[in-house]
Biopython code that builds the backbone (N, CA, C, O; Angstrom):
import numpy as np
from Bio.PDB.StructureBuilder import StructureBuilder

atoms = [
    (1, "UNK", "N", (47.554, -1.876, -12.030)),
    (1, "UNK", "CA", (46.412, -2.137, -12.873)),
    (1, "UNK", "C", (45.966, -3.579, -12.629)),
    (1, "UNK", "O", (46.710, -4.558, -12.686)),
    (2, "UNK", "N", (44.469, -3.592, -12.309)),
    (2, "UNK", "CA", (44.218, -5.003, -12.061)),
    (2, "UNK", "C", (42.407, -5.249, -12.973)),
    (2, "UNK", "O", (41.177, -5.200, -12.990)),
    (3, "UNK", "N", (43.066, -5.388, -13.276)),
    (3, "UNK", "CA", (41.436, -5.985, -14.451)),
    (3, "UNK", "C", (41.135, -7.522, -14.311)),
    (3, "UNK", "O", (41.999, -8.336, -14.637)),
    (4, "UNK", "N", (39.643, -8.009, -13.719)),
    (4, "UNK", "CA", (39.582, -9.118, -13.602)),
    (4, "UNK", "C", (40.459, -10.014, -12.710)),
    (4, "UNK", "O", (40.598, -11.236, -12.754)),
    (5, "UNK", "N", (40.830, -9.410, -12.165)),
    (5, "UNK", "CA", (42.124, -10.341, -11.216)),
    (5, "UNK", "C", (43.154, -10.557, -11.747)),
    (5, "UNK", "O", (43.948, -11.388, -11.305)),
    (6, "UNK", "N", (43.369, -9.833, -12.845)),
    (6, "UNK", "CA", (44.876, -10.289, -13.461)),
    (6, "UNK", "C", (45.870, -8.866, -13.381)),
    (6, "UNK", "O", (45.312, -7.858, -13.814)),
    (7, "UNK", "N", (46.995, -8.722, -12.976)),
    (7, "UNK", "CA", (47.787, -7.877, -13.231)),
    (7, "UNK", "C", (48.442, -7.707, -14.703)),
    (7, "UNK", "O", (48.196, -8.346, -15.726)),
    (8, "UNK", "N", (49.291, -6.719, -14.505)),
    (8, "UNK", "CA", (50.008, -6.226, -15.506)),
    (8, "UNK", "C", (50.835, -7.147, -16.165)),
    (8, "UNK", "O", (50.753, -7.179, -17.393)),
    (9, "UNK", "N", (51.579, -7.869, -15.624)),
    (9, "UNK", "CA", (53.019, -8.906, -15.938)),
    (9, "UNK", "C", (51.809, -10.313, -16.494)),
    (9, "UNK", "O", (52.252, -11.102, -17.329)),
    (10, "UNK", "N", (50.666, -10.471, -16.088)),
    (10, "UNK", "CA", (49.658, -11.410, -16.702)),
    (10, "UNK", "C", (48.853, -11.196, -17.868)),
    (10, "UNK", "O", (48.467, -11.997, -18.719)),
    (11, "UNK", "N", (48.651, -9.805, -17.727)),
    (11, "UNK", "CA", (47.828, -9.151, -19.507)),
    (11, "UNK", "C", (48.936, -9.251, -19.843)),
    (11, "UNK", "O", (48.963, -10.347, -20.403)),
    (12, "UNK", "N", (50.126, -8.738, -19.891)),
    (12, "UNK", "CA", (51.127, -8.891, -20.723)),
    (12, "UNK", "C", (51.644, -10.694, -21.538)),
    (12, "UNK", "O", (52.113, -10.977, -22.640)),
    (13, "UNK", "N", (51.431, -11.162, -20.875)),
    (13, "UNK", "CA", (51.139, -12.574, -21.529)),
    (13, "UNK", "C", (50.532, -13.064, -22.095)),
    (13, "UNK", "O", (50.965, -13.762, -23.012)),
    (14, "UNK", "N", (49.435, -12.963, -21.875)),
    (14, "UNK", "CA", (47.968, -13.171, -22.339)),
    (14, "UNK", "C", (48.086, -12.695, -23.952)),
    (14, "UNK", "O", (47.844, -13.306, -24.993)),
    (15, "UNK", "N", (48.698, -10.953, -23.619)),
    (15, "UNK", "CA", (48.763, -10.500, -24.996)),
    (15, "UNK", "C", (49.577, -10.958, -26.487)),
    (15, "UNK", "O", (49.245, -11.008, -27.671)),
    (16, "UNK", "N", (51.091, -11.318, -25.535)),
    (16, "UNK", "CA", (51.637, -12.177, -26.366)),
    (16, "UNK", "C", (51.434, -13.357, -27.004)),
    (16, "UNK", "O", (51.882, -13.610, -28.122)),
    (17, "UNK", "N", (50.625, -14.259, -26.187)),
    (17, "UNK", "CA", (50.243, -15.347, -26.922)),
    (17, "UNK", "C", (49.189, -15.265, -27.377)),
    (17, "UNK", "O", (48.627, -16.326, -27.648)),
    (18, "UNK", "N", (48.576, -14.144, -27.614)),
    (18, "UNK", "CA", (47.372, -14.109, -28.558)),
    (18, "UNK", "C", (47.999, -13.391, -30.113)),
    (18, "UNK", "O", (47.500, -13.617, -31.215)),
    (19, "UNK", "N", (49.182, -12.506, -29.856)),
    (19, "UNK", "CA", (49.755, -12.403, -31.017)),
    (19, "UNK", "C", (50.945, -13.186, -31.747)),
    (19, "UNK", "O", (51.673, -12.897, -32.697)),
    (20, "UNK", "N", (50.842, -14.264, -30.934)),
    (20, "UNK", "CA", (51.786, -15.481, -31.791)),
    (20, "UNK", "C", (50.663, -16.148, -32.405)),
    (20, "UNK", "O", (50.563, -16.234, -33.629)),
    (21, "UNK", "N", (49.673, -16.701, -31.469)),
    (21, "UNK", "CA", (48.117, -17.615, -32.358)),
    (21, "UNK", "C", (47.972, -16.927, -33.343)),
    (21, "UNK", "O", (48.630, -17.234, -34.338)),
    (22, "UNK", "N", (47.091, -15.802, -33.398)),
    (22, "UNK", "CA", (46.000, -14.959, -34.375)),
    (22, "UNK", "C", (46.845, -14.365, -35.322)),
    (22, "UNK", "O", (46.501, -14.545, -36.490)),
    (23, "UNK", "N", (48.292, -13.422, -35.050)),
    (23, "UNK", "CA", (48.920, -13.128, -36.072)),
    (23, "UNK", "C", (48.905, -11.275, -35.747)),
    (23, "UNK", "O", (48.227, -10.881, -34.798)),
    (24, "UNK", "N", (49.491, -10.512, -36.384)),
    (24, "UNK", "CA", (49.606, -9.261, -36.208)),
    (24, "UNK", "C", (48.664, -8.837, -37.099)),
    (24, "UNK", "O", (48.480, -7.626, -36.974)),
    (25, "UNK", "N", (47.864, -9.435, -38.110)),
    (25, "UNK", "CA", (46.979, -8.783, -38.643)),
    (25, "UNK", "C", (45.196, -8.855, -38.143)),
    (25, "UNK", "O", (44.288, -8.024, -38.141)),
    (26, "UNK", "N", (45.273, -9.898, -37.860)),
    (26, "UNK", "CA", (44.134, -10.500, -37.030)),
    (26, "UNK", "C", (43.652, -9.799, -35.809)),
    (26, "UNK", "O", (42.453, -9.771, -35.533)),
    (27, "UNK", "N", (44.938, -8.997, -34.765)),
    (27, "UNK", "CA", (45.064, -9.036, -33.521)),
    (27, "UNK", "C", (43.889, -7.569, -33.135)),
    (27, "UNK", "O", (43.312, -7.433, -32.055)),
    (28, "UNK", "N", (43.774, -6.632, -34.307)),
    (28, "UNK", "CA", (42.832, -5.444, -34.129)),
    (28, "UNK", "C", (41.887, -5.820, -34.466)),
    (28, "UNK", "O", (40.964, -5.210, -33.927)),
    (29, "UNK", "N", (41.460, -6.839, -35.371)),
    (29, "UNK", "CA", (40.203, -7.065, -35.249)),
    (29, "UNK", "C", (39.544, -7.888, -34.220)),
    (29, "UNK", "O", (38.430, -7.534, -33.832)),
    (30, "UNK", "N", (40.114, -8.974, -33.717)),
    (30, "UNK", "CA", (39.431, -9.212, -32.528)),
    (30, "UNK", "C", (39.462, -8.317, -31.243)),
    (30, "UNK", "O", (38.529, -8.443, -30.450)),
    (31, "UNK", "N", (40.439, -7.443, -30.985)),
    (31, "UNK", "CA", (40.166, -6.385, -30.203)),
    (31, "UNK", "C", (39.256, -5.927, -30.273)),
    (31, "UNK", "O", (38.508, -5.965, -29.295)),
    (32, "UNK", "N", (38.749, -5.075, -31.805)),
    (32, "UNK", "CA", (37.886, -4.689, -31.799)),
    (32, "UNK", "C", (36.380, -5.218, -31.882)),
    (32, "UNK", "O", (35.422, -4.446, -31.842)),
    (33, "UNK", "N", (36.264, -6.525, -31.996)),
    (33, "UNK", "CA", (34.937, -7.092, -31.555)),
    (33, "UNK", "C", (34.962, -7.546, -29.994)),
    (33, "UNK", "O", (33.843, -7.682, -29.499)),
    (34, "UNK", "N", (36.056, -7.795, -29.158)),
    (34, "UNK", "CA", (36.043, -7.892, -27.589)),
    (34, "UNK", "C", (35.296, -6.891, -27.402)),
    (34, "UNK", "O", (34.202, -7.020, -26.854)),
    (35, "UNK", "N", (35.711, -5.834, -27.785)),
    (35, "UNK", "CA", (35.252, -4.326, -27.250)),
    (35, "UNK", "C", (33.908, -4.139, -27.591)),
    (35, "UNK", "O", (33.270, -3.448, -26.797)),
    (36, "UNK", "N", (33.358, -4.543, -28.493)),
    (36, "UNK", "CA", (31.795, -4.367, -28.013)),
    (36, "UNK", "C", (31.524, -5.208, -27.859)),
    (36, "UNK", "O", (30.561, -4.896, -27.158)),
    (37, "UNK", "N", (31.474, -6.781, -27.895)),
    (37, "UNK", "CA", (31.308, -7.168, -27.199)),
    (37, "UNK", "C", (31.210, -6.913, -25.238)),
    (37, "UNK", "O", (30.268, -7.230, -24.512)),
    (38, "UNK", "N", (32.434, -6.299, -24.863)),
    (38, "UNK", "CA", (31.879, -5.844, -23.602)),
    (38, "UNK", "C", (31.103, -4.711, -23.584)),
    (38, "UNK", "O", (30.051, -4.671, -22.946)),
    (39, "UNK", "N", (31.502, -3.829, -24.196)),
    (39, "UNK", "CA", (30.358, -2.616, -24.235)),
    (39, "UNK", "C", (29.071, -3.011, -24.598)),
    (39, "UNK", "O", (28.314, -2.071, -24.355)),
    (40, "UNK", "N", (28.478, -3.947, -25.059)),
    (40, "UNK", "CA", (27.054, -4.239, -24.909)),
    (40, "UNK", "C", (26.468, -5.006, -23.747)),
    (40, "UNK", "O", (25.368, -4.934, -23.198)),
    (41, "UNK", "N", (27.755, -5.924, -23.492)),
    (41, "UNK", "CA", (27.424, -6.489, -21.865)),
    (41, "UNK", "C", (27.426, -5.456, -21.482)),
    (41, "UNK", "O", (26.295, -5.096, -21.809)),
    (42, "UNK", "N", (28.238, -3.961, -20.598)),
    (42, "UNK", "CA", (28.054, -3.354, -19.842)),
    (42, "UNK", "C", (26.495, -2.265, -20.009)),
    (42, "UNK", "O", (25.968, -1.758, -19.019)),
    (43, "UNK", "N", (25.959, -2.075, -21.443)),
    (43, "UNK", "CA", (24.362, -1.259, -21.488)),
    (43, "UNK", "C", (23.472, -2.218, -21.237)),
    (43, "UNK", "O", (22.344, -1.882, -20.879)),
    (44, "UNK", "N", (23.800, -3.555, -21.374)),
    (44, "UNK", "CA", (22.786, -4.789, -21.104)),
    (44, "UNK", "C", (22.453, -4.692, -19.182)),
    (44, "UNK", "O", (21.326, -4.817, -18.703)),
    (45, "UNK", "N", (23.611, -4.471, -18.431)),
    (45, "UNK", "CA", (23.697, -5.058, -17.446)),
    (45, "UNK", "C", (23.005, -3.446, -16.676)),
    (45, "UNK", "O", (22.043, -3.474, -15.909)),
    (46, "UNK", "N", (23.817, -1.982, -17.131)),
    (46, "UNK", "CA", (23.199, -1.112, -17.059)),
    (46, "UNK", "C", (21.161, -1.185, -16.988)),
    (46, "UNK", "O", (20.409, -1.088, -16.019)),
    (47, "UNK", "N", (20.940, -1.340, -18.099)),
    (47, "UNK", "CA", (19.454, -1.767, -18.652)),
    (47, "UNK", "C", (18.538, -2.389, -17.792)),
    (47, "UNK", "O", (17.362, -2.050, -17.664)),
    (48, "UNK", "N", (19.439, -3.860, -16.851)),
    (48, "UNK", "CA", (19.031, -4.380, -16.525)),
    (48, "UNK", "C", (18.659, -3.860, -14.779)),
    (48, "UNK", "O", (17.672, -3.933, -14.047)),
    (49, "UNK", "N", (20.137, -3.294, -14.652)),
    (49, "UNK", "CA", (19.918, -2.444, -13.215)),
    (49, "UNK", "C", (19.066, -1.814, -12.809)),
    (49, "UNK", "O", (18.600, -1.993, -11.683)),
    (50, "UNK", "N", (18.436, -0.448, -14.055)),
    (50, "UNK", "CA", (17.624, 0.610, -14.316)),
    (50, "UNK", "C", (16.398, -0.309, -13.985)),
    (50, "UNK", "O", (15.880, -0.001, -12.912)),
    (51, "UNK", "N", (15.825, -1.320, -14.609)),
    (51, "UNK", "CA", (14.697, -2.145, -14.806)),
    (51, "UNK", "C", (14.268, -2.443, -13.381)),
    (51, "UNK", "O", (13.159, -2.175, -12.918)),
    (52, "UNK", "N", (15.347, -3.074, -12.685)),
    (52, "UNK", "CA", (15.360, -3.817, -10.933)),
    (52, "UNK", "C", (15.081, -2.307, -10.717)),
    (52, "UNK", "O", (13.861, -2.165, -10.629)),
    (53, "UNK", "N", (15.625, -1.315, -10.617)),
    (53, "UNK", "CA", (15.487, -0.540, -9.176)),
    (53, "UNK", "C", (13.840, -0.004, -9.805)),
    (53, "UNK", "O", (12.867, 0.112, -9.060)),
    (54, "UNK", "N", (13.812, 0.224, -11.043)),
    (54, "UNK", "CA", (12.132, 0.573, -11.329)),
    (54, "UNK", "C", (11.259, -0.462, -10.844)),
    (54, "UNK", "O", (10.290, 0.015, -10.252)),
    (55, "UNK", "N", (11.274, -1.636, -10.892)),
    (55, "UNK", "CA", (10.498, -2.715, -10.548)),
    (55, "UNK", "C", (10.175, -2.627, -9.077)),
    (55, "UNK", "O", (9.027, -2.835, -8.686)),
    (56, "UNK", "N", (11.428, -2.240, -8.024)),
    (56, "UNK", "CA", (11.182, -2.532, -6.489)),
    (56, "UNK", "C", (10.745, -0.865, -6.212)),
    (56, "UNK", "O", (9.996, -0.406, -5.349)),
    (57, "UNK", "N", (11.358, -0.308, -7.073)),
    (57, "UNK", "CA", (10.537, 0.623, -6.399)),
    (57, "UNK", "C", (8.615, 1.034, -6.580)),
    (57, "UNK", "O", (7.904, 1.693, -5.821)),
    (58, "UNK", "N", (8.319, 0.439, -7.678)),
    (58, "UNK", "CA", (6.808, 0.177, -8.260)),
    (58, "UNK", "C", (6.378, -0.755, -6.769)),
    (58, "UNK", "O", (5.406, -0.357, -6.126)),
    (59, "UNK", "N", (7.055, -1.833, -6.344)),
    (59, "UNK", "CA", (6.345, -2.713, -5.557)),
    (59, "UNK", "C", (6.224, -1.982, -4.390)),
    (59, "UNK", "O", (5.114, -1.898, -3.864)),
    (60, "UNK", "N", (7.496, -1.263, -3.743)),
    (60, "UNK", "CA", (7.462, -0.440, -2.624)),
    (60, "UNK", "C", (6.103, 0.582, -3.157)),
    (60, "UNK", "O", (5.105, 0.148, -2.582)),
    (61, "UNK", "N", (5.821, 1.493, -3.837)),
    (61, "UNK", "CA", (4.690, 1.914, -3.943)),
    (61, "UNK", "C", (2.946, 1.258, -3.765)),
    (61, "UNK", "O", (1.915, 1.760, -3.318)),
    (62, "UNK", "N", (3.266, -0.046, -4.345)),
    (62, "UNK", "CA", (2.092, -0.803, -4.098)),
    (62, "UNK", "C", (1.712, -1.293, -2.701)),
    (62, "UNK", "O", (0.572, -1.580, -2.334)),
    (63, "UNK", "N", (2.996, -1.356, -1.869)),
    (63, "UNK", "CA", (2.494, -2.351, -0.751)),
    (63, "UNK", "C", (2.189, -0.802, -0.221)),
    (63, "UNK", "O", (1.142, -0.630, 0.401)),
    (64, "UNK", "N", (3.071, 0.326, -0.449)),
    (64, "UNK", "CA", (2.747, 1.450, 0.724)),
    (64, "UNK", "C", (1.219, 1.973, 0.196)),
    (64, "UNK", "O", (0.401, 2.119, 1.104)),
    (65, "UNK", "N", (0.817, 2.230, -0.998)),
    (65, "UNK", "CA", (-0.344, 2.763, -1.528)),
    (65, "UNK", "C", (-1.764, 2.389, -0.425)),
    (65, "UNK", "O", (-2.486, 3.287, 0.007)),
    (66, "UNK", "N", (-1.960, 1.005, -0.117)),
    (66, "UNK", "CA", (-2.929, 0.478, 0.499)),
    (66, "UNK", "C", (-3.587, 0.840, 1.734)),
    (66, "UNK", "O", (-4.728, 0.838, 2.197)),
    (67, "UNK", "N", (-2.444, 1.143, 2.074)),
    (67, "UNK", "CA", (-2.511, 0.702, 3.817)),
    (67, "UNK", "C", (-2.932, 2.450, 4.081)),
    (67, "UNK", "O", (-3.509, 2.778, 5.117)),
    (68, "UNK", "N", (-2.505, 3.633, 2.850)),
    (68, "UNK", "CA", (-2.713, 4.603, 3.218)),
    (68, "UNK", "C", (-4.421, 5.458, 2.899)),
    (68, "UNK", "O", (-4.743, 6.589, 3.261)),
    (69, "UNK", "N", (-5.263, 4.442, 2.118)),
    (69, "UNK", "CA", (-6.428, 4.783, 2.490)),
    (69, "UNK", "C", (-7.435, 4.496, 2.693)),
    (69, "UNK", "O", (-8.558, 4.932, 2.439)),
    (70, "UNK", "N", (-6.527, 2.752, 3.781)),
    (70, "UNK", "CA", (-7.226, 2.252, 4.842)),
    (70, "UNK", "C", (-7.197, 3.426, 6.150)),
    (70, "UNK", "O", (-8.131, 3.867, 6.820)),
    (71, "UNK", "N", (-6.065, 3.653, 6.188)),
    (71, "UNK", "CA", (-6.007, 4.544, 7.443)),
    (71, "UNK", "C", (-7.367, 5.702, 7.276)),
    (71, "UNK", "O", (-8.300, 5.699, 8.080)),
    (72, "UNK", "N", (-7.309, 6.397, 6.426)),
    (72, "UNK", "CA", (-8.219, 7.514, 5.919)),
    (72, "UNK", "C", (-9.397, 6.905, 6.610)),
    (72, "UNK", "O", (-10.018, 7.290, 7.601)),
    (73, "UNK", "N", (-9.555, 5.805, 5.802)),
    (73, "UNK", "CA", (-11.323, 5.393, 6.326)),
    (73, "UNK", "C", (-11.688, 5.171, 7.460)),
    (73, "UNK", "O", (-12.699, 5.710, 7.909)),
    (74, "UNK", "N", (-10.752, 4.112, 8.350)),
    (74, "UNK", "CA", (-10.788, 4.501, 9.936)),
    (74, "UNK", "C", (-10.914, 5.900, 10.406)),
    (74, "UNK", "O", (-11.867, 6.346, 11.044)),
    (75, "UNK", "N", (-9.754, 6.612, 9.991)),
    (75, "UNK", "CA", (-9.793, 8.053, 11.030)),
    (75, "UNK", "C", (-11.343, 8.995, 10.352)),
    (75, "UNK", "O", (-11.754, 10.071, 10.788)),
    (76, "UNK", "N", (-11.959, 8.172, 9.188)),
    (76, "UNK", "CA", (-13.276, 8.817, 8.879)),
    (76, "UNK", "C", (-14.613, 8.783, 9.545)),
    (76, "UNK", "O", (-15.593, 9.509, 9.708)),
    (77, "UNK", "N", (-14.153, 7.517, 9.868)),
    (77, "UNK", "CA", (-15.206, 6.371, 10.546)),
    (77, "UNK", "C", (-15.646, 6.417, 11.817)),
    (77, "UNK", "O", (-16.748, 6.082, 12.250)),
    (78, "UNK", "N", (-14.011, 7.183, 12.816)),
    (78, "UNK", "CA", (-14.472, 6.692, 13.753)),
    (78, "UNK", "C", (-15.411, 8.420, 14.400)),
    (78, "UNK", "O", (-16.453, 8.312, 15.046)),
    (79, "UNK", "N", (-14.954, 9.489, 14.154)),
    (79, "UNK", "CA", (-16.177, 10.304, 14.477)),
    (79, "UNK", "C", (-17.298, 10.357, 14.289)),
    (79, "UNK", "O", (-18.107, 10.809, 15.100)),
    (80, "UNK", "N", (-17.584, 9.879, 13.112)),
    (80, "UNK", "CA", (-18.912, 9.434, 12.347)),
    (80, "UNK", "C", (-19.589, 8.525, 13.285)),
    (80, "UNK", "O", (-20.784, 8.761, 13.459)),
    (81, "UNK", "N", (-19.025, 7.436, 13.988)),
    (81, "UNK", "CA", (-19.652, 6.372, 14.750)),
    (81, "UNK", "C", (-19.828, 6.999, 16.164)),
    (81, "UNK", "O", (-20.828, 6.819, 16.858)),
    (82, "UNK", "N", (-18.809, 7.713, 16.501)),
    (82, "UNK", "CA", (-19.150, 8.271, 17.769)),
    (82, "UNK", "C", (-20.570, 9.434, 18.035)),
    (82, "UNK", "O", (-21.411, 9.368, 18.931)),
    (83, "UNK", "N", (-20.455, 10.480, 16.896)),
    (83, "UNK", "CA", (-21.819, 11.384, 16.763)),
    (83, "UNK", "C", (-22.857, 10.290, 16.567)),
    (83, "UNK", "O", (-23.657, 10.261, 17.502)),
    (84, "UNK", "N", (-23.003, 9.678, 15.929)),
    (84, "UNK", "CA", (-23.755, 8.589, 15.750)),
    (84, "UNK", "C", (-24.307, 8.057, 17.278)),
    (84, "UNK", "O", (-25.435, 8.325, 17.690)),
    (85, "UNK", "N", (-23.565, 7.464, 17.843)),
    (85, "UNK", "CA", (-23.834, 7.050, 19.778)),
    (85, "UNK", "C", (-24.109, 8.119, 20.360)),
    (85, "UNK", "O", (-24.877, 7.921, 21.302)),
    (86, "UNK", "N", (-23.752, 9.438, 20.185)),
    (86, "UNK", "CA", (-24.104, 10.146, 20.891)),
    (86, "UNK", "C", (-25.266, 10.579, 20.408)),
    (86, "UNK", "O", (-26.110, 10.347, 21.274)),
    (87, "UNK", "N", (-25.635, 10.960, 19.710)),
    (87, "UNK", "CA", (-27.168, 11.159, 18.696)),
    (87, "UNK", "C", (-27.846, 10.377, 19.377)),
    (87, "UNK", "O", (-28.817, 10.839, 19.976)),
    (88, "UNK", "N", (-27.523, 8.938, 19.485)),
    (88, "UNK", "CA", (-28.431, 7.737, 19.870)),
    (88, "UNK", "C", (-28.854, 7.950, 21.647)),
    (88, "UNK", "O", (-29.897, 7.553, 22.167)),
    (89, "UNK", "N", (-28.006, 8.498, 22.168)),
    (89, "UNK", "CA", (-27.683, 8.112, 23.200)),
    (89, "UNK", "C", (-28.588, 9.290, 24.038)),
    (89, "UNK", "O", (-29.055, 9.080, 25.157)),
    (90, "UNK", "N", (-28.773, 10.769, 23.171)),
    (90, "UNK", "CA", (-29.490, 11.949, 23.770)),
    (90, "UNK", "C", (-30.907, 11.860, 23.288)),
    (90, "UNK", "O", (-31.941, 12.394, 23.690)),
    (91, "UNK", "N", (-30.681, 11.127, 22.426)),
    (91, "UNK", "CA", (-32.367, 10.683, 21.584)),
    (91, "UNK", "C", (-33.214, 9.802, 22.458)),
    (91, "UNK", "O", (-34.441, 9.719, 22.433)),
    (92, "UNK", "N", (-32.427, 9.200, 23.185)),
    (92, "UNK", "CA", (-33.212, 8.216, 24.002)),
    (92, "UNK", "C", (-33.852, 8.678, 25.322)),
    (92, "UNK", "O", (-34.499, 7.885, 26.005)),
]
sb = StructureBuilder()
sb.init_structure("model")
sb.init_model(0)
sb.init_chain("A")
sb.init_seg("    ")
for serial, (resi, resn, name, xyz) in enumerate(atoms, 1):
    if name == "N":
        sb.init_residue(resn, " ", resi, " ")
    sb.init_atom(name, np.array(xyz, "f"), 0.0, 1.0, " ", f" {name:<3s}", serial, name[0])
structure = sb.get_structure()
């Protein structure tokens, strides 16, 4: 078990001297505010993930959106210009 870089024989310390400080009555309640405490860091950071990949993927849509009906208007354009010369060209 390795949480944070600390092993087993190191939480185990950690734990003890938090129940010599705080006391055996103390020791569930700050557990239990660690614990959401991280559980709101982890929906915060969640939240925040969800947000980034919506954001780049909105921008990837914007830069691709453009360019696709520029193309249109060229490939509209250019038969149009050619009947056009040729019109011109049998007219004369």
């Amino acid at each position: 078990m390795n949480i944070f870089g600390i092993g087993l024989p190191e939480m185990a310390v950690i734990m003890v001297i938090a129940l010599l400080v705080f006391g055996p009555k103390k020791l569930p309640e700050i557990g239990r505010s660690l614990g959401k405490a991280i559980r709101g860091f982890q929906e915060a950071s969640k939240d925040f993930e969800a947000e980034f990949k919506r954001e780049a993927q909105q921008l990837e849509e914007a830069v691709k959106a453009p360019t696709l009906p520029e193309a249109q208007e060229v490939a509209t354009q250019e038969p149009a210009t050619a009947d056009s010369n040729n019109h011109a060209a049998s007219s004369s």
